[in-house]
N, C-alpha and C positions, 0 to 999 in steps of 0.2 A: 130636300136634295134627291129625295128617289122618284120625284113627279115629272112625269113627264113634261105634262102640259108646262109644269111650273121653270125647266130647264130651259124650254122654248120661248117661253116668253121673257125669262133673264135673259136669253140667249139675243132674242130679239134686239131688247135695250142696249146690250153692250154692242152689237152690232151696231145702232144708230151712235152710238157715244163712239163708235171708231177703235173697238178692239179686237179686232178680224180674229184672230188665233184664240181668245175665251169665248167668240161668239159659235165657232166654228166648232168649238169640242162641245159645248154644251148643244147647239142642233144633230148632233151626230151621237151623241148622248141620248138625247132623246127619241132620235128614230132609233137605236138599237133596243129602246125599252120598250117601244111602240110602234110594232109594224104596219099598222094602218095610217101612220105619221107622213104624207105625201110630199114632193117637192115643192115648197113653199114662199113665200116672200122673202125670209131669210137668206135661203142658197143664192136668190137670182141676186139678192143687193150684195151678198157677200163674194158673188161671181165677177160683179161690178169693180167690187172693191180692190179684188186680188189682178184684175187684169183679164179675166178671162171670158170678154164679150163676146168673139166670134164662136167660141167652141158653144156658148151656151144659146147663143142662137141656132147651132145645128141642132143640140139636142131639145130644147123646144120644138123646133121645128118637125123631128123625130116625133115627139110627145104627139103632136096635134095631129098628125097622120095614124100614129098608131088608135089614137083615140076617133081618130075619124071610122076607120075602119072596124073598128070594133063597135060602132054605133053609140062609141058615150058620147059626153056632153065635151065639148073642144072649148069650152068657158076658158076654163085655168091657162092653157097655152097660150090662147090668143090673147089672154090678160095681159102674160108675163112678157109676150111679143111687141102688146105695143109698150111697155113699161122701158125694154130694150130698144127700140127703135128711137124713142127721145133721147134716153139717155147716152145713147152712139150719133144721134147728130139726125139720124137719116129720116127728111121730113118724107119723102116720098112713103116708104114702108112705114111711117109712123099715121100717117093719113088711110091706108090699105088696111093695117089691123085695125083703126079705128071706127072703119066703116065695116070691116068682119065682128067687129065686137058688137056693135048693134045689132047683127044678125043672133049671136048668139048669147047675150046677156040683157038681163033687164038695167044694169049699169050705165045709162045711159050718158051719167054725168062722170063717170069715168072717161066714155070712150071720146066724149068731147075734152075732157080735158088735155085727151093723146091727141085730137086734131087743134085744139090752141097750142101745144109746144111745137107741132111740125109745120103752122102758120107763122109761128114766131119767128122759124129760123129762115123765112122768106119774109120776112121783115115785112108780112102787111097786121102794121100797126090797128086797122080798123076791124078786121076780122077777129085777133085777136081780143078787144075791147068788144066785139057785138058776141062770144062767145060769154066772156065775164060777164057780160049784162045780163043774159040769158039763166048763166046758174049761180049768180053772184051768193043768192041763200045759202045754196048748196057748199061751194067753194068756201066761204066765210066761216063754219065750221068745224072745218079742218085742220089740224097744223099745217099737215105735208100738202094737201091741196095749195093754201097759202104759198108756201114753201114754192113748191112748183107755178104760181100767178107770179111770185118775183122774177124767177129766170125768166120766166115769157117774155114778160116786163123789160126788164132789163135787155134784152136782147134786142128788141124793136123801139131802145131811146126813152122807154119812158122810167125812167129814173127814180124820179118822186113816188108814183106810184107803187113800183117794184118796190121800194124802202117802206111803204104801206104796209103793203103785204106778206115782207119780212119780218118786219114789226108785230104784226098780230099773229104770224106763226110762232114769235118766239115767247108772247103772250099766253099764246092757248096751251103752250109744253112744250115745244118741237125739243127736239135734244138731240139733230139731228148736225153733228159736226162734222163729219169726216166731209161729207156734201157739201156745207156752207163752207166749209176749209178748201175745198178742192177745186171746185165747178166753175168753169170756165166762164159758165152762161151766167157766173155773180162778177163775175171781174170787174164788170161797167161799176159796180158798185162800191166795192174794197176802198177807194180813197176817201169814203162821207163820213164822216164822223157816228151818224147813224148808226152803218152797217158794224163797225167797230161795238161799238155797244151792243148790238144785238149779237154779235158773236163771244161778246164777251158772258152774253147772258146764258148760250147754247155753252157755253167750256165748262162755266160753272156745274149747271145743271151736268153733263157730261162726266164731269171733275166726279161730284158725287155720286151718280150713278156707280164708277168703277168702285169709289170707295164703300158701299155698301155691298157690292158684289165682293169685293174682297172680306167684309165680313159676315159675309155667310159662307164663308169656303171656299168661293172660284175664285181661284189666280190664275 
């Protein structure tokens, strides 16, 4: 209970499992015990969660300038820019950081995966397929990569597929609800019997998550 590290990545978990308010005292927990603890993965999904997309676009955007000028490395903002730009819809700015990210990270299959979701939402179907072809290894790996092959998916008709790769997201671990609950870009998908199952499998894992957190202490 008095690890940082170890706060942050409960913190992490109930944040995927969809409980904003224990994921959010426990990250803020942990930066107060650890001042070199930076703004992280956590704050941007939990910024997501609570509504608060535009303001943390400005202060990214803040971020990547101050670090400009100060001659660091502008990795971490432009990560989190293009991470915000799919998740807001906005293909144009989601294709810009993803051509900035190539400048400044060796993430390569990162920054392609930020230009397959803002190909998706211009529905060409073949690009986003010549992009999967491309890091299919890579992608396959992942839960939340997967995760993110379904909405593309799904977005541009391809249905079956998208149910693929939902599928072996929920395979590899994903325990990613509040997202498969929410995301607009799964809607195509909500009536297949499939997707049902596979959400059922993300609640469970989810379900448990919180109740183990509850027993070690955080409610």
């Amino acid at each position: 209970p008095d690890d940082s590290y170890a706060r942050l990545l409960l913190s992490t978990l109930l944040e995927r499992a969809g409980v904003a308010g224990a994921a959010r005292m426990l990250c803020e927990r942990a930066k107060a015990a650890d001042l070199s603890l930076e703004y992280g993965w956590v704050d941007l999904r939990l910024a997501v969660m609570e509504g608060r997309e535009a303001e943390t676009v400005t202060f990214l955007e803040e971020m990547l300038e101050q670090r400009r000028a100060a001659g660091r490395s502008t990795e971490r903002p432009v990560t989190f820019l293009g991470y915000m730009s799919f998740r807001t819809g906005d293909a144009a700015e989601a294709l810009h950081w993803a051509a900035m990210l190539e400048e400044v990270s060796a993430n390569k299959v990162y920054a392609d995966m930020i230009r397959l979701q803002a190909l998706s939402r211009t529905s060409d179907a073949s690009a986003v397929r010549r992009i999967i072809e491309k890091n299919q290894v890579a992608f396959q790996r992942d839960w939340e990569y997967c995760l993110w092959l379904a909405m593309a998916l799904a977005q541009v008709g391809e249905k079956s597929a998208a149910l693929d790769w939902l599928e072996r997201s929920a395979r590899l671990g994903s325990c990613e609800l509040h997202l498969v609950e929410t995301s607009r870009d799964l809607d195509p998908l909500r009536a297949d019997p499939r997707f049902q199952e596979v959400l059922s499998i993300i609640r469970g894992r989810a379900r448990e998550i919180i109740q183990l957190a509850a027993f070690a202490g955080y409610r």
